[in-house]
N, C-alpha and C positions, 0 to 999 in steps of 0.2 A: 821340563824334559828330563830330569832327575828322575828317578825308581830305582828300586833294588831295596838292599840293606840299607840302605841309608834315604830311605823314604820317598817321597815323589814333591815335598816342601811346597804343598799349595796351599798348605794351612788346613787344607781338610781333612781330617784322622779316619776317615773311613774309609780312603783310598792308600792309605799307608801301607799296606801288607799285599800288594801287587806284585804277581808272584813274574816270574821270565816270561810265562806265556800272555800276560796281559790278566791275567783271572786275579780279582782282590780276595783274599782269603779273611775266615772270620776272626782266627785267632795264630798264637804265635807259632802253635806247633806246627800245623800244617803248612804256615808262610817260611820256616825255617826250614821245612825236611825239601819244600822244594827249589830251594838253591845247595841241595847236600849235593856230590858228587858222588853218582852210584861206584857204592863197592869203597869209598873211602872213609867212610863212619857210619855206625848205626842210626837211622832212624830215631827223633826224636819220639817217645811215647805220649800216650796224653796227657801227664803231666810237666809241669816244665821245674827242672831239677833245680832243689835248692843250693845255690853254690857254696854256700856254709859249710854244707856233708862233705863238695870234694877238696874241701881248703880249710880243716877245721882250727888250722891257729892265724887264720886272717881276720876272723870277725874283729877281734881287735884292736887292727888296726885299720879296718874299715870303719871302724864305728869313732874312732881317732879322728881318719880324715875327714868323715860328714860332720864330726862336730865343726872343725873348720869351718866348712863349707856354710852349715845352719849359722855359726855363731854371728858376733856384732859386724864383723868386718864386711860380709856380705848382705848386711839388709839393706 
């Protein structure tokens, strides 16, 4: 009974992106632009923005904490 942004957790990935109305969408843009609130942000476009461009002194310390994440502690 779960859907939304945070998936519908039946273990099945082709029903993940279920949009308010019930309709599963193929990909991420169109399953994001429809939970946008009209009139409160732009439309995403067809591609999906690399977040690097709008954070560009984050990569490193993203790439910091995936090392964590990959490194020995978590295998």
């Amino acid at each position: 009974q779960v859907r939304g942004l945070c998936g519908t957790f039946t273990g099945d990935q082709r029903d993940e992106f279920t949009t308010p109305e019930g309709d599963v969408e193929p990909g991420v843009t169109a399953f994001a632009n429809a939970f946008r609130a009209a009139g409160a942000c732009p439309a995403l476009g067809p591609g999906i923005p690399d977040p690097c461009h709008g954070f560009p002194g984050s990569r490193e310390r993203a790439e910091a904490a995936c090392a964590v994440l990959m490194g020995p502690a978590f295998r």
